[in-house]
C-alpha positions as CSV (number, residue, x, y, z in Angstrom):
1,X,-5.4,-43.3,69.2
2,X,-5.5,-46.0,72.1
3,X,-9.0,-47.3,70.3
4,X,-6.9,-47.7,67.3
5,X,-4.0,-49.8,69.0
6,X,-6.3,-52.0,70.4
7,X,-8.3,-52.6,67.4
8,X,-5.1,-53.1,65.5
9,X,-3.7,-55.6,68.6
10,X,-7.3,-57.4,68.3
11,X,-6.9,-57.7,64.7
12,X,-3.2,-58.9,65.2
13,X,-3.8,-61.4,67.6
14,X,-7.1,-62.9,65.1
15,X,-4.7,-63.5,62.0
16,X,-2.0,-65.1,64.7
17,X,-4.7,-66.9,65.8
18,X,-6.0,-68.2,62.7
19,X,-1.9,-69.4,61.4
20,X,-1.7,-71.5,64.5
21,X,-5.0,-73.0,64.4
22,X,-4.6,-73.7,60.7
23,X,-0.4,-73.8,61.0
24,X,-0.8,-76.6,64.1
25,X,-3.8,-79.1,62.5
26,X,-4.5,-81.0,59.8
27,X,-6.8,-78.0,58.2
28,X,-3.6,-76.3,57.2
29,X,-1.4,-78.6,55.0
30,X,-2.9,-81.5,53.1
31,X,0.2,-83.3,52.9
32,X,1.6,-85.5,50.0
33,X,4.2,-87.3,49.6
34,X,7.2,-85.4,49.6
35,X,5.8,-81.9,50.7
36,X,2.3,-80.5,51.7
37,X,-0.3,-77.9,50.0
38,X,-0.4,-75.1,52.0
39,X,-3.2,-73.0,53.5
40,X,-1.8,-71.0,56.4
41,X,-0.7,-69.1,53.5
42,X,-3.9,-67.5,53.4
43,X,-4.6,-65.6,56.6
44,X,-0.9,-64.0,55.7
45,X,-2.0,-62.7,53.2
46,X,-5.7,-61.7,54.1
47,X,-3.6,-60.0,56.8
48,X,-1.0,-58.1,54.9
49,X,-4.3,-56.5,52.8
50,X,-5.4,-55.0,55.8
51,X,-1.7,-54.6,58.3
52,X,0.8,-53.9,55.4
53,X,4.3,-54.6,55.0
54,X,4.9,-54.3,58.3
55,X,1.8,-56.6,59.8
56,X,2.8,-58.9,56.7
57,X,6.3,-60.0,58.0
58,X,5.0,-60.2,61.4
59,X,2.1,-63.2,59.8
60,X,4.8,-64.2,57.8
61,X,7.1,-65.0,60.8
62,X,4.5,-66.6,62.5
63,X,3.8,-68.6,59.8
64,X,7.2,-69.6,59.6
65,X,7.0,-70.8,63.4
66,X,4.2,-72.9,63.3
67,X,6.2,-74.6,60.1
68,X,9.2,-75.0,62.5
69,X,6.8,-77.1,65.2
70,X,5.3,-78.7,62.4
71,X,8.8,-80.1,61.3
72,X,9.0,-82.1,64.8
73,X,4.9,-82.3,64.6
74,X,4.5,-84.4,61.9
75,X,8.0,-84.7,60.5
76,X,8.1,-84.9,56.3
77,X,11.1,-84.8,53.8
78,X,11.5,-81.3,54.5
79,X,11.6,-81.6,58.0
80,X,14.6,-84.0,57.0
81,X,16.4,-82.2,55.4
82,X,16.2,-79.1,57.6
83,X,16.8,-80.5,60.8
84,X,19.4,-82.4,59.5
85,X,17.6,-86.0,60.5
86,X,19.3,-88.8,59.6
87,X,22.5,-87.4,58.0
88,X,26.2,-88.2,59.8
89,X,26.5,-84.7,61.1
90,X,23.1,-84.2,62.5
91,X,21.6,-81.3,63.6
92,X,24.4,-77.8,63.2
93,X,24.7,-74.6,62.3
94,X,24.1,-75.1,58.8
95,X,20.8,-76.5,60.0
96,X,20.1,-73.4,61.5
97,X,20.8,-71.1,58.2
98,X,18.2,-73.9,56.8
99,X,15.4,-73.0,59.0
100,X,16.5,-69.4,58.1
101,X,16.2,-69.5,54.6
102,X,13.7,-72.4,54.0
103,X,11.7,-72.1,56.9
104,X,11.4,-68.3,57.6
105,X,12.3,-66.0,55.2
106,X,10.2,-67.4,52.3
107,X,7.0,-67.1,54.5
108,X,8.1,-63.2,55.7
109,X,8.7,-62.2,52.2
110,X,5.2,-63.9,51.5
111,X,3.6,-61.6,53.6
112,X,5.6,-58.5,52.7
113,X,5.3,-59.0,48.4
114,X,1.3,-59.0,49.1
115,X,1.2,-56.3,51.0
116,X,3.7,-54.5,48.4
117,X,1.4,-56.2,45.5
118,X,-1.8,-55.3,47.2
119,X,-0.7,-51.4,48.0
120,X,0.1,-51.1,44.2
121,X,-2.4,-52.6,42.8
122,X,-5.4,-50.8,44.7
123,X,-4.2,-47.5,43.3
124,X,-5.4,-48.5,39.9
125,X,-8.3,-50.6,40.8
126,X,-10.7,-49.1,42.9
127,X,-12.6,-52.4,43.3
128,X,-9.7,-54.0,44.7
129,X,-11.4,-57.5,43.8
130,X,-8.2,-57.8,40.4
131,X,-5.1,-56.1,43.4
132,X,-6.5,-58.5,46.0
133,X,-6.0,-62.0,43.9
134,X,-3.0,-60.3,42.1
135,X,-1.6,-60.2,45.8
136,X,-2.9,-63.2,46.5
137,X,-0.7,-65.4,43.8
138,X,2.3,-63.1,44.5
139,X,2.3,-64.1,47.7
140,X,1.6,-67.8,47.1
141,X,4.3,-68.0,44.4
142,X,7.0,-66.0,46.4
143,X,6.3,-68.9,49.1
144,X,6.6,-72.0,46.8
145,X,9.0,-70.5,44.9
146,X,11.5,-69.0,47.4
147,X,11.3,-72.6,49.8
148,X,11.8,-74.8,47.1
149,X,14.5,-73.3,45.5
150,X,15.9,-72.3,48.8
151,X,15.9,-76.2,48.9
152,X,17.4,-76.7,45.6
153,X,20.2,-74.1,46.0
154,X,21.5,-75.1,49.7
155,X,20.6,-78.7,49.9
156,X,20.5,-80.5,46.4
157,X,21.7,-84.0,46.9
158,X,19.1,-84.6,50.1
159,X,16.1,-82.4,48.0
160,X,16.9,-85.0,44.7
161,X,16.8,-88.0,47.4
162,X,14.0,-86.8,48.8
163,X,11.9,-86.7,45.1
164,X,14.0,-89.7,44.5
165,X,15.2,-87.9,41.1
166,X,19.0,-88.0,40.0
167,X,21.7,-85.3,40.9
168,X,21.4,-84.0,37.5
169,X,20.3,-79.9,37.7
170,X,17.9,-81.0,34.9
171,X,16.4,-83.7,36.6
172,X,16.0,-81.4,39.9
173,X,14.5,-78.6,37.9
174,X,12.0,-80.8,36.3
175,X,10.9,-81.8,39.8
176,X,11.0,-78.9,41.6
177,X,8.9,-77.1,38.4
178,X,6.4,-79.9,38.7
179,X,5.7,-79.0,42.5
180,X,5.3,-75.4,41.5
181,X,3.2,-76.2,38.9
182,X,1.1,-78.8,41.3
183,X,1.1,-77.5,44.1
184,X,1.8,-73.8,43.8
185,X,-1.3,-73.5,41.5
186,X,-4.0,-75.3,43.6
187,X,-1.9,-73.2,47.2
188,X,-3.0,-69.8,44.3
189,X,-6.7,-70.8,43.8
190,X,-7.5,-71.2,46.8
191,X,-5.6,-68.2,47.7
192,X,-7.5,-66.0,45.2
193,X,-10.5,-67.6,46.1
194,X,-10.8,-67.2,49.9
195,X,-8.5,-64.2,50.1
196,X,-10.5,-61.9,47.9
197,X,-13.9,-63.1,49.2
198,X,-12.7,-62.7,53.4
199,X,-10.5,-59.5,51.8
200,X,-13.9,-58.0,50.4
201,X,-15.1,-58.6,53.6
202,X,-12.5,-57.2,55.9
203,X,-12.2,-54.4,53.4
204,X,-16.3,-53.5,53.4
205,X,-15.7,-53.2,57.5
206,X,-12.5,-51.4,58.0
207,X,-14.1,-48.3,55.7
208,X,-16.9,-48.1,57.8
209,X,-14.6,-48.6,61.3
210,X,-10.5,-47.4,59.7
211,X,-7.7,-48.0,61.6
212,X,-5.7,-45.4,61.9
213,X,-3.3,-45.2,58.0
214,X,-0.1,-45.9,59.2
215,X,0.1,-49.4,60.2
């Protein structure tokens, strides 16, 4: 049992590891103009294949932090927006339910839906290769999705500034579906692509060394 723990802490702190080295450096978000493609997404969700729904909010959170230092880091719209930058009021409380719902709970429920995908899907496929990239664009979506419409539901004026579209719910639709469309698509390709090769991987080696099941 104490093997176990530690193997699972090791394995813990090499996914934490991997979302601040990717989370804190250019490596991680190829930014654009208004936002950034994403790929600390990717050890989330290589890690929920292997920790499950527990291990994936925990990556998920931690993703969420290193986007938190990024927002004084290297400070984009979003950043803006969240931390209140610029506006009369500044920085308050509602700023605080931004980072909440923007900021953290999208990348937590990132981790959690791939692990939930992932679970359910390797029941039926026994090569895990079709549950693994399922899990990987659920996961990539629920992000994308979630922060952007997080965006467009609590902050609307500032997110239509910031893609310099009108007010309009049409016109903010439009841009917030081209994003997902952009950037949501490439953030799943890659995720399919490097999360079921390094998920493979990981998988091969935890059958031949197992943690112990409930994790």
């Amino acid at each position: 049992m104490k093997g176990n723990n530690t193997k699972k802490l090791a394995i813990y702190g090499l996914f934490i590891a991997l979302i601040f080295l990717l989370g804190l450096t250019n490596l991680g978000y190829i930014r654009l103009s208004f936002a950034a493609i994403t790929t600390v997404h990717i050890p989330v969700i290589i890690g929920a294949f292997v920790l499950g729904v527990k291990g994936g909010a925990v990556l998920g959170f931690f993703f969420g932090l290193t986007s938190l230092i990024q927002c004084f880091m290297a400070p984009d719209a979003i950043a803006a927006i969240v931390l209140g930058t610029g506006s009369e009021s500044g920085f308050g409380f509602y700023n605080v339910l931004l980072i909440i719902t923007i900021i953290f709970i999208p990348r937590i429920l990132a981790g959690v839906l791939s692990a939930i995908a992932y679970r359910a899907l390797s029941k039926i496929d026994k090569t895990e290769v079709f549950a693994m990239g399922a899990a990987a664009v659920t996961g990539t979506l629920t992000n994308t999705v979630l922060l952007l419409g997080g965006l467009c539901l609590l902050a609307s004026e500032q997110t239509a500034a910031a893609f310099g579209v009108g007010t309009t719910a049409k016109a903010l639709f439009a841009a917030i579906l081209g994003v997902v469309t952009t950037n949501g698509i490439a953030e799943a390709i890659a995720a399919v692509i490097i999360g079921v090769a390094v998920g493979k991987a990981v998988s091969v080696y935890l059958k031949r060394h197992p943690l112990e099941k409930n994790v």
